[in-house]
C-alpha positions in Angstrom: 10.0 13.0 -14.9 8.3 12.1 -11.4 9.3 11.1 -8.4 8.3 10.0 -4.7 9.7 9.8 -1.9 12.7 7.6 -2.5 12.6 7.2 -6.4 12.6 9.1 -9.8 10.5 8.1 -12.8 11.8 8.9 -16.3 11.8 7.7 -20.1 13.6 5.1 -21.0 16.9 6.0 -23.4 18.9 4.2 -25.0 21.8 4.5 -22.3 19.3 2.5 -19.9 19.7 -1.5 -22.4 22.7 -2.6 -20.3 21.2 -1.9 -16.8 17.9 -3.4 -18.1 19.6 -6.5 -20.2 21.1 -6.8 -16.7 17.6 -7.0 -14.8 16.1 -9.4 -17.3 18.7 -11.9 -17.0 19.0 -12.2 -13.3 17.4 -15.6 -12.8 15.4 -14.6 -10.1 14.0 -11.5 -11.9 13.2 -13.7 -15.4 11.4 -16.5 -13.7 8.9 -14.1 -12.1 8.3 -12.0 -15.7 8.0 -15.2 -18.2 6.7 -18.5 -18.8 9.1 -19.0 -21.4 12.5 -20.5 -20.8 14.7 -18.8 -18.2 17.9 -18.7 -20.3 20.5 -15.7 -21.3 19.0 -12.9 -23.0 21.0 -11.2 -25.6 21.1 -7.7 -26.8 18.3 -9.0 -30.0 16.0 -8.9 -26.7 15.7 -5.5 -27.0 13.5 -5.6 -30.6 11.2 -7.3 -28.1 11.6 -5.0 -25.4 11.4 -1.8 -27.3 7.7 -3.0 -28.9 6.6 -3.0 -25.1 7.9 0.2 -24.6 6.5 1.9 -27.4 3.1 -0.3 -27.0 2.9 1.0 -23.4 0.7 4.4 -21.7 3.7 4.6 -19.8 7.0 3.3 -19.6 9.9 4.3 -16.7 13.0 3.7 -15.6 13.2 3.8 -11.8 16.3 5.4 -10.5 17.2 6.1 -6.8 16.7 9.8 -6.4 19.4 10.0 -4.1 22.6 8.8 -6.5 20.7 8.0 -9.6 21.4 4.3 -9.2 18.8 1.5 -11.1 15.7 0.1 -9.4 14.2 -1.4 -12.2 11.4 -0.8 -14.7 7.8 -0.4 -14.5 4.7 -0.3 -16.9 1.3 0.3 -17.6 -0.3 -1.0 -20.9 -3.8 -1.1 -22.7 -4.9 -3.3 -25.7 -8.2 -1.1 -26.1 -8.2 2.3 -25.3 -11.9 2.9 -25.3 -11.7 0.3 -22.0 -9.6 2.0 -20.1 -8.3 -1.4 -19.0 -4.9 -1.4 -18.3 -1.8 -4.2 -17.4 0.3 -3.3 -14.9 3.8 -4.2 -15.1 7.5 -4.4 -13.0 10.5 -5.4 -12.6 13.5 -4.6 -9.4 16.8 -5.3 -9.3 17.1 -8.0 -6.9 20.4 -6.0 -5.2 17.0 -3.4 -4.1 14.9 -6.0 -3.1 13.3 -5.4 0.7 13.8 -1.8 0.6 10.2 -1.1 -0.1 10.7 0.0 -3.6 8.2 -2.5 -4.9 5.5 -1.0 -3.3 6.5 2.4 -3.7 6.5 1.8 -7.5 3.2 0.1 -7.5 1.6 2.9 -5.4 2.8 5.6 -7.5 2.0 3.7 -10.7 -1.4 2.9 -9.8 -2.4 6.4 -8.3 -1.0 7.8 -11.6 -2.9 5.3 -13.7 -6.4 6.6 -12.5 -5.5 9.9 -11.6 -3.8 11.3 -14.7 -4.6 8.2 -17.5 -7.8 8.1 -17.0 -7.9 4.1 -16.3 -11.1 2.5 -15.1 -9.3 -1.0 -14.3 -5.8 -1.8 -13.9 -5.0 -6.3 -13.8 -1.5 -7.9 -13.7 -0.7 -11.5 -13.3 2.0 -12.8 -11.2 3.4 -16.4 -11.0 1.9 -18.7 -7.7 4.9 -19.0 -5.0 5.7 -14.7 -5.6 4.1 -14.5 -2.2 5.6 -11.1 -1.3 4.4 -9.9 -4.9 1.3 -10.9 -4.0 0.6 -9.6 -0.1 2.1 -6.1 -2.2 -0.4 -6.2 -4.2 -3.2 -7.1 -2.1 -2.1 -4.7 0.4 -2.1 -1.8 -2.6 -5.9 -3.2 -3.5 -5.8 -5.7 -6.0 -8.1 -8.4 -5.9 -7.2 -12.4 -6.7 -10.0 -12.4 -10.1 -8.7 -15.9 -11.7 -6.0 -18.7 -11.8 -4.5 -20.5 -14.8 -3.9 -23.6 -13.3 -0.2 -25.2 -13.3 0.7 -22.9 -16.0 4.3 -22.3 -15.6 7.3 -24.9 -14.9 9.4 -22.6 -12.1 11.9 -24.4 -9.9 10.8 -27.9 -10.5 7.7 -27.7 -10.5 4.4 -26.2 -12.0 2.3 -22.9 -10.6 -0.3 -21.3 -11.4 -0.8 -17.9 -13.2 -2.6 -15.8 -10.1 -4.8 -12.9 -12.3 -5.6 -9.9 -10.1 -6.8 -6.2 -10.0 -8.3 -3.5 -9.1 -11.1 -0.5 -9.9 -10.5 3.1 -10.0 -13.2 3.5 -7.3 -11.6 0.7 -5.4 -8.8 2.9 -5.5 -10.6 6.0 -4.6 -12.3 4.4 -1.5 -8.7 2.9 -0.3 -6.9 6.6 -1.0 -10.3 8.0 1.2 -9.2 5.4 4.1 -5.6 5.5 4.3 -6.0 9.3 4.2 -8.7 9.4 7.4 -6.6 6.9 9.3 -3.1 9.3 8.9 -5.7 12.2 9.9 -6.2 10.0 13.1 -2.9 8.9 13.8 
């Protein structure tokens, strides 16, 4: 188990497929994690679910750390270990939205990632019209890489699949600056 400031990371049990089922078929979670059909998910999800658990590095369930209560989820993947490439991966329960979770997950995930994983690259992809999931992870380091254009039908209309990410010595020169600007402050 891990934890910042505000959160807990842990394995996923079994005990966690209700609050999770939950997350995945909130509307406006689903329509930000798939370009499939946003419809209701039933338990049979989970055979889907648990090959991305086991397929992952790293696999949490985010719980407050004061009360215990469910943030969400949060991943990191690779296809090919000997690339150290890695997908980045998250989902928040929308009741914990604007809190600053998001980032908080994304920081620790990403510092962990290169620090203790041994990543060289970490990408995600994240749906056009996301615009605070995409100043979050701008602001965190990634990089815009690619688009796949009109990709995805989301409320009426298409967007584009927005590719991004981010180096581990991108992220060593960013942990370098935040660090010598809190020395200044």
């Amino acid at each position: 188990m891990f934890s910042t400031q505000q959160l807990r990371f842990r394995a996923y049990q079994p005990a966690d497929q209700e609050n999770i089922l939950a997350l995945w078929n909130d509307p406006r979670v689903l329509s930000g994690l798939t370009e499939g059909n946003v419809v209701p998910l039933s338990a049979d999800h989970f055979d889907k679910l648990n090959f991305m658990i086991k397929d992952s590095v790293m696999f949490c369930v985010v719980e407050e750390l004061e009360g215990g209560a469910f943030v969400g989820i949060s991943a990191i993947l690779t296809a090919e270990p000997k690339d150290r490439n890695a997908t980045f991966g998250i989902a928040v329960s929308p009741s914990l939205w604007h809190k600053g979770y998001g980032g908080e997950i994304t920081n620790f995930m990403v510092d962990h990632a290169f620090q203790h994983l041994a990543v060289h690259r970490i990408s995600l992809t994240v749906f056009e019209g996301n615009d605070r999931a995409i100043a979050l992870y701008k602001r965190i380091g990634f990089v815009e890489e690619a688009r796949t254009r009109k990709l995805v039908w989301i409320d009426g209309g298409w967007r584009d699949l927005v590719h991004m990410g981010i180096l581990d010595d991108e992220w060593a020169a960013l942990k370098k600056q935040w660090a010598e600007e809190r020395s200044m402050s």
